[in-house]
C-alpha positions in Angstrom: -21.2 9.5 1.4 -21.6 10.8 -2.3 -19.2 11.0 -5.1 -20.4 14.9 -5.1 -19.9 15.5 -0.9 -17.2 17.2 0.5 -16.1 14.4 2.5 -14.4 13.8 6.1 -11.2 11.7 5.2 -8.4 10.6 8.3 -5.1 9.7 6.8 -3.5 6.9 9.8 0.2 7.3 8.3 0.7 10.6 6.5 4.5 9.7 5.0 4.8 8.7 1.2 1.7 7.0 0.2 -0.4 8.7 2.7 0.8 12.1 2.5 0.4 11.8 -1.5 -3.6 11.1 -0.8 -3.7 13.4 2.1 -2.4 16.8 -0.1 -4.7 15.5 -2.9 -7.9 15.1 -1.4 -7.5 18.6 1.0 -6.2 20.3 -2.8 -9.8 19.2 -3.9 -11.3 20.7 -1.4 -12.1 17.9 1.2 -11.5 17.6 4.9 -8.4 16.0 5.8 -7.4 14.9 9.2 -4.0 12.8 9.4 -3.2 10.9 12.4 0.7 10.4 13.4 2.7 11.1 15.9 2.7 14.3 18.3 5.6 16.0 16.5 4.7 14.9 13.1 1.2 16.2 13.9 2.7 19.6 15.4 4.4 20.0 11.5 1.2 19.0 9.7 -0.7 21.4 11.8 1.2 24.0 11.1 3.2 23.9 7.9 0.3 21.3 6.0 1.9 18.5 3.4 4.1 19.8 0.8 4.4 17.8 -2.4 6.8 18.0 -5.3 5.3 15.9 -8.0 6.0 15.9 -11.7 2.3 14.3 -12.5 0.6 17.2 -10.3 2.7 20.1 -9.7 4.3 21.4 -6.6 1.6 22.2 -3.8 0.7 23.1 -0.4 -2.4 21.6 1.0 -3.6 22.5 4.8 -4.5 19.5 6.8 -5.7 19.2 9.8 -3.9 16.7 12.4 -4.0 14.6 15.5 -2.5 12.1 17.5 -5.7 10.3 17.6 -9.1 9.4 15.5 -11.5 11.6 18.0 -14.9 12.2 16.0 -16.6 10.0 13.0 -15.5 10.0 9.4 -16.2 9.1 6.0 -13.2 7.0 5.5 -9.9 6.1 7.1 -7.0 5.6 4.8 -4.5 3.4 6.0 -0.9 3.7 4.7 1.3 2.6 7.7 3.9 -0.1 6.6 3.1 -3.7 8.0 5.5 -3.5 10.9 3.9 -0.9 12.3 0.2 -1.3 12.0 -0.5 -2.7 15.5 0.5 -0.3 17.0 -0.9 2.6 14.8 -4.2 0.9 14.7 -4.4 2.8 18.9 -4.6 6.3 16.8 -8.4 4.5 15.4 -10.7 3.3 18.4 -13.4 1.9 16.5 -15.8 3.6 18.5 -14.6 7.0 16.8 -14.8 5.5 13.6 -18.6 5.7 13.3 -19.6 4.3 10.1 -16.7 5.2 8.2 -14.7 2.9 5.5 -11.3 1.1 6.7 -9.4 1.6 3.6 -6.1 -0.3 4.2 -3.3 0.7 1.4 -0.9 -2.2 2.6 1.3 -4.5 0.8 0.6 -8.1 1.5 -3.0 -10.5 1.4 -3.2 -11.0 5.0 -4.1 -7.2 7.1 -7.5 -7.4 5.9 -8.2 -10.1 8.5 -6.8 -8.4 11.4 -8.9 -5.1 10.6 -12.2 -7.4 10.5 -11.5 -8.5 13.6 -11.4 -5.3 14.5 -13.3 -2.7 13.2 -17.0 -3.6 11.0 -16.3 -6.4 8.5 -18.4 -4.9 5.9 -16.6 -1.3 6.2 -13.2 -2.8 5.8 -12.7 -2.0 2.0 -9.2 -3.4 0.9 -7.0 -1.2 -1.6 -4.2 -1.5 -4.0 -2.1 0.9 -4.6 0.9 1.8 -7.5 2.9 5.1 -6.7 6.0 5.3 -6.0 6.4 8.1 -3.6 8.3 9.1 -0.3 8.2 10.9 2.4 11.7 13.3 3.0 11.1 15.2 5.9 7.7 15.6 8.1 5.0 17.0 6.0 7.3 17.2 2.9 6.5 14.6 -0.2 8.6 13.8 -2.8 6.4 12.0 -5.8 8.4 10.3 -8.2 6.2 8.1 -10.4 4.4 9.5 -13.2 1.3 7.7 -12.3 -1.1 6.9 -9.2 -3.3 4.2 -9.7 -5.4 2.8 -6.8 -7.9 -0.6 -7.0 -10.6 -0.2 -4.7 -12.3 -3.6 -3.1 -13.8 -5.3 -0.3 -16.2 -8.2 -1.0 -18.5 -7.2 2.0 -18.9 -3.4 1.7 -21.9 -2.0 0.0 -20.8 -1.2 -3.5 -22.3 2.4 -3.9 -19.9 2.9 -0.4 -17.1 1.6 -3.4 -17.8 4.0 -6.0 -18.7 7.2 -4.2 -14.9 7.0 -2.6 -13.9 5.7 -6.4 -15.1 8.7 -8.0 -13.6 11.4 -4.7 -10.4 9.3 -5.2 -9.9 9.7 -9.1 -11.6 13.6 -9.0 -8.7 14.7 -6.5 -6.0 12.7 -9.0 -5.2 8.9 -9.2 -6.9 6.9 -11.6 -9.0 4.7 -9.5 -11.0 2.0 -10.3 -13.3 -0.2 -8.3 -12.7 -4.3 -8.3 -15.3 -7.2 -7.7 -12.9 -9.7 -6.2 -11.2 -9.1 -3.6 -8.5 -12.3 -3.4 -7.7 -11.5 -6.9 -6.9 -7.5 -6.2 -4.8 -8.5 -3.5 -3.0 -11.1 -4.9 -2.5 -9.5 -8.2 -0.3 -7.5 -6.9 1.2 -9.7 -4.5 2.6 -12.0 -7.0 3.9 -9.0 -8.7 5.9 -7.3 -5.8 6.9 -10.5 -4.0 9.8 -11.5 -6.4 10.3 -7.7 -6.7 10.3 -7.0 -3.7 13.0 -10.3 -2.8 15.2 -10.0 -5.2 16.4 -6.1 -5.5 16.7 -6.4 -1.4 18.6 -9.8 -1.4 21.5 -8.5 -4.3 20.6 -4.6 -3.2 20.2 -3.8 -6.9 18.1 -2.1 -8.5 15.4 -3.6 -10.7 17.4 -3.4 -14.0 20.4 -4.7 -12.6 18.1 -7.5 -11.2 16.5 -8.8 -14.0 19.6 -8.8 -16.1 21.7 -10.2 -13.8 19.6 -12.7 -11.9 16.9 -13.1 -14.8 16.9 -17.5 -14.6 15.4 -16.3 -10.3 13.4 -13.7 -11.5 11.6 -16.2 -13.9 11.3 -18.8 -10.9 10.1 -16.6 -8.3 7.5 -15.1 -10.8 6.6 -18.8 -11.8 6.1 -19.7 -7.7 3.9 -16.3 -7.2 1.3 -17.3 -10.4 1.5 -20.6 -8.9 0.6 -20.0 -5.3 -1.9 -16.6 -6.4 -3.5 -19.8 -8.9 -3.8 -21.7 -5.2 -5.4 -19.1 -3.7 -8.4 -18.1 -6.4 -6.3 -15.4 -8.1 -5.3 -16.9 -11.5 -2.1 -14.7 -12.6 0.4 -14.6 -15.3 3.8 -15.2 -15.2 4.6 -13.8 -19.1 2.6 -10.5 -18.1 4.5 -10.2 -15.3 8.0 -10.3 -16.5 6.9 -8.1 -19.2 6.0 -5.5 -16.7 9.6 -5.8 -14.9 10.7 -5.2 -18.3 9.1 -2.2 -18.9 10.0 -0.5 -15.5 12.9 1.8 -15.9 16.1 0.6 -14.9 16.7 2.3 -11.8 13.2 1.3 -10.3 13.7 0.0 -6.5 11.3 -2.0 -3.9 9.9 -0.5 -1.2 11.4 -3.1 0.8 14.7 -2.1 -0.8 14.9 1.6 0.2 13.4 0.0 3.7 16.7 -1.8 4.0 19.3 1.3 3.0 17.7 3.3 5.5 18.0 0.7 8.3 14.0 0.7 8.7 11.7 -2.7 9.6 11.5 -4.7 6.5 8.1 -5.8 5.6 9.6 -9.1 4.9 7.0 -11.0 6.7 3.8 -9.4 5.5 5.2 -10.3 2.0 7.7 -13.2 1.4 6.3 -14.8 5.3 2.7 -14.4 3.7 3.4 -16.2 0.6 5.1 -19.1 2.2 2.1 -19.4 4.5 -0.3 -19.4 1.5 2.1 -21.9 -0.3 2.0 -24.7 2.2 -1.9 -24.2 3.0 -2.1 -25.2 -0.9 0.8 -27.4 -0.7 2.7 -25.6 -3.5 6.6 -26.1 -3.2 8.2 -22.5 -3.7 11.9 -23.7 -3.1 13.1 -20.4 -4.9 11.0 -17.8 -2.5 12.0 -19.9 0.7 15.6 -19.8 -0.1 15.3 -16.5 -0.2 13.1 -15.5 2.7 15.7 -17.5 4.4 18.9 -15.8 3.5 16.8 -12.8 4.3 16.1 -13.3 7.7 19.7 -14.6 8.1 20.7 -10.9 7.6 19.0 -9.9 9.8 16.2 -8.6 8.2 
C-alpha cells in the first residue's frame, strides 16, 4: 500500500461516518466494498451512497457491497457504534482480512483491545474522527459539519502503513493527520466528548442550552476528564476544552443524544462506563461523571 495506489478499502458500517468515507474514497477513484446487512447491501449495490454535503458537494459514488469480508484488502474501516461491534465484527473473519489495516473509527479508549485480540496487533491502527454526519435512509448521507478531520494512530503498526492511508485519506477529502501516541489520540477526544456526550443526553439539550444552563457541571465533568486522561498518560486541558464547547454553535448535539431521540442503544458504556473504569484503576474520584452515568442508566439507557 502506497499513498499513490488505487487502493482496496471495506467500509464494516456504511451509515453516517462510514458512508461519508465510503462515497469519498470510491469519488477518488478507489475500490470500495462496504459490509452491512443483506438489504442495506442490496441498496448500496444498486443505488451506491448518496451524499449531500456543504463541504463537498452533492454526489453519487458506486460502491461495491456485501454481507461479508470475502477476499483481502488494504484496509478495513470500522464505523459501527460500540453496541454493535461484536456482532458486526462476524462480517470480518480475520482470515479474509490478509494483511490489511483494522482501522477502528469508534468513540471510546477501550475497542482497540478487543480488535488485538482479534485480528493482528500490529495492523490494528486506532482512529479519531470529527464529522458530524448521518445516515437518513440506506445509502443516503446527509453531512452537516463543515469539516472532516481524522487522527490516524496505532503504536504497533509500521508507520509508512500510517502515512500511505494518511495521504489516500486527506487526497479523497478530510484533513488527516497521523499521531505518535496512541493513549493520547484516544483520550484526547475522550475527555472531550465524555461531558459532551453526558450532559446534552442527561437534560436532552442541545450544546448551547447545556453550557449556559448547566455551565458550574460542564466545568466539573471537564475537570474529572483532564483529570482521569492526566491518569492515564494523556495530559489534557480543561481551559481548551471549554473553549472548544464555546465555540461550537449552539444547536450542536452528541451522538449519544440523537442516539437517545431515536430510541437507538446508547453508547453509554463505551463512553461514561469506560471513564469510570479508567477512574478507579487510577484512583481518581469523578463524583460528577458517576452521578451522571447513574441517573443514566436509571433511564434506562
Amino acid at each position: 500500500m502506497t499513498a499513490n495506489d488505487a487502493l482496496t478499502v471495506a467500509i464494516l458500517g456504511p451509515g453516517g461516518t462510514g458512508g461519508l468515507l465510503a462515497a469519498l474514497l470510491a469519488r477518488s477513484g478507489h475500490r470500495v466494498i462496504c459490509l452491512a446487512g443483506e438489504e442495506t447491501a442490496r441498496t448500496l449495490r444498486a443505488s451506491g451512497v448518496r451524499v449531500r454535503s456543504g463541504q463537498f458537494g452533492d454526489f453519487t459514488a458506486r460502491v461495491e457491497a456485501d454481507t461479508e469480508l470475502r477476499e483481502p484488502v488494504d484496509a478495513c474501516l470500522v464505523a459501527v457504534k460500540q453496541t454493535s461491534l461484536d456482532a458486526a465484527l462476524d462480517r470480518v473473519p480475520p482470515a479474509a482480512l490478509g494483511d490489511g489495516l483494522v482501522v477502528p473509527l469508534l468513540n471510546g479508549v477501550e475497542h482497540p483491545a478487543a480488535l488485538r485480540a482479534r485480528y493482528r496487533p500490529d495492523r490494528v491502527a486506532p482512529a479519531v474522527i470529527r464529522v458530524e454526519s448521518t445516515r437518513v435512509a440506506p445509502g443516503v448521507i446527509e453531512h452537516g459539519s463543515p469539516f472532516v478531520e481524522v487522527d490516524l494512530t496505532g503504536d504497533a503498526v509500521p508507520r509508512k502503513r500510517l502515512d500511505a492511508l494518511a495521504q489516500v485519506l486527506a487526497d479523497a477529502g478530510p484533513v488527516t493527520r497521523v499521531l505518535a501516541d496512541e493513549t493520547a489520540a484516544l483520550w484526547a477526544k475522550m475527555s472531550f466528548l465524555a461531558p459532551f456526550a453526558l450532559l446534552t443526553t442527561r437534560h436532552a439539550l442541545a450544546l448551547g442550552d447545556v453550557r449556559t444552563l448547566y455551565r458550574e457541571e460542564l466545568t466539573a465533568l471537564v475537570a474529572e476528564a483532564a483529570v482521569v486522561s492526566s491518569a492515564c498518560g494523556a495530559p489534557a486541558d480543561p481551559a481548551q476544552a471549554l473553549a472548544r464547547y464555546d465555540a461550537f454553535p449552539a444547536h450542536t448535539k452528541s451522538s449519544m443524544q440523537r442516539d437517545a431521540e431515536a430510541g437507538r442503544p446508547l453508547e453509554l458504556d463505551a463512553i461514561g462506563g469506560a471513564l469510570l473504569r479508567a477512574a478507579e484503576r487510577h484512583g481518581v474520584a469523578v463524583p460528577v461523571t458517576a452521578r451522571l452515568v447513574r441517573e443514566l442508566r436509571t433511564a434506562g439507557h
